[in-house]
C-alpha positions in Angstrom: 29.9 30.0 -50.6 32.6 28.5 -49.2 36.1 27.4 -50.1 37.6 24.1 -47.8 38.6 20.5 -47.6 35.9 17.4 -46.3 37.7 14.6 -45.0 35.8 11.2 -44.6 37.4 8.8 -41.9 35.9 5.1 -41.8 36.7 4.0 -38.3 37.3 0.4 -38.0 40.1 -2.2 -38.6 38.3 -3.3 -42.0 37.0 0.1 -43.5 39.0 1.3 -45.9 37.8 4.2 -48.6 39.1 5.2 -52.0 38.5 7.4 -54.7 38.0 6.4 -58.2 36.7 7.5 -61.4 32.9 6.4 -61.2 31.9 7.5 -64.9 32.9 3.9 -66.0 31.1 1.6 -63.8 33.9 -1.3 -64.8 36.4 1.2 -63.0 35.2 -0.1 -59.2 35.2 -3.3 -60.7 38.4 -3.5 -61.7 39.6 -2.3 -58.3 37.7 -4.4 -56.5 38.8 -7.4 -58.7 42.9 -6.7 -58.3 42.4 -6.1 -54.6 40.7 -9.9 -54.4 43.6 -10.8 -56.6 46.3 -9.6 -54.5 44.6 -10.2 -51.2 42.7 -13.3 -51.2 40.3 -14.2 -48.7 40.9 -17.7 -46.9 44.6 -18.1 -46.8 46.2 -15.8 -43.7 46.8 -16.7 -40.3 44.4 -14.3 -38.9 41.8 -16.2 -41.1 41.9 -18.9 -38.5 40.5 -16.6 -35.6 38.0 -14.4 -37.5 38.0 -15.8 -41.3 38.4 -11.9 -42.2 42.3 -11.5 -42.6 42.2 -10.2 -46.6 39.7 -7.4 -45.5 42.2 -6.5 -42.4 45.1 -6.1 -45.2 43.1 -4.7 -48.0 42.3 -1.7 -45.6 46.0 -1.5 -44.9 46.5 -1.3 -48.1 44.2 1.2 -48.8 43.7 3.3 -45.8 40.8 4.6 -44.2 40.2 8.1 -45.2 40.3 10.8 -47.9 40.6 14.3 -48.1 38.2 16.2 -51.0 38.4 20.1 -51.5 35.3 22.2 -51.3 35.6 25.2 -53.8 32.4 27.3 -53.7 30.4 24.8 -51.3 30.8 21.9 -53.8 33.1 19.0 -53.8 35.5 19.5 -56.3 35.1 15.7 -57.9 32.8 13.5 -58.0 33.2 10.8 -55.5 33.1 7.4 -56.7 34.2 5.4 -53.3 34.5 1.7 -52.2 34.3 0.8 -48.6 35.0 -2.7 -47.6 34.7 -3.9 -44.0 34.7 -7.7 -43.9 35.0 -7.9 -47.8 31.6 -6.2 -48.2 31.5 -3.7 -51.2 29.5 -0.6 -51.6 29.3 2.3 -53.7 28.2 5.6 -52.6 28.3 9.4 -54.1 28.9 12.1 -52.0 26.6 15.7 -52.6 27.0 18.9 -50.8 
């Protein structure tokens, strides 16, 4: 086995990708629900070319990669992770 780091890029002005506890499925929620409190959707300038402006700041905010380490072949969490281009949510878990 093999010791090492995985790093998942999302390319694209609206991807963004974080980690979070997913043991507690209100966890995402709640993350998801302060990010469409801080950034809401319908009131930015760029809302009036492509009516996605919150999704382009949300993935500002939260960037578009992550970096997991691999200790003995096997991530070293579990990967609970949100990625939202165009204010689309979906939850994946990674397995090596």
């Amino acid at each position: 086995m093999c010791d090492g780091l995985c790093c998942v890029y999302l390319h694209g002005a609206t991807a963004s990708i974080v980690i979070q506890d997913n043991w507690d499925a209100s966890v995402p929620t709640d993350v998801v629900d302060l990010l469409r409190k801080l950034i809401p959707a319908g009131v930015w300038l760029h809302d009036r070319q492509a009516g996605n402006g919150d999704a382009h700041l949300k993935a500002g905010l939260v960037g578009p990669s992550e970096t997991i380490p691999v200790i003995e072949g096997t991530l070293a969490t579990l990967v609970g992770s949100m990625r939202s281009p165009n204010r689309a949510i979906a939850q994946m878990q990674l397995c090596v």
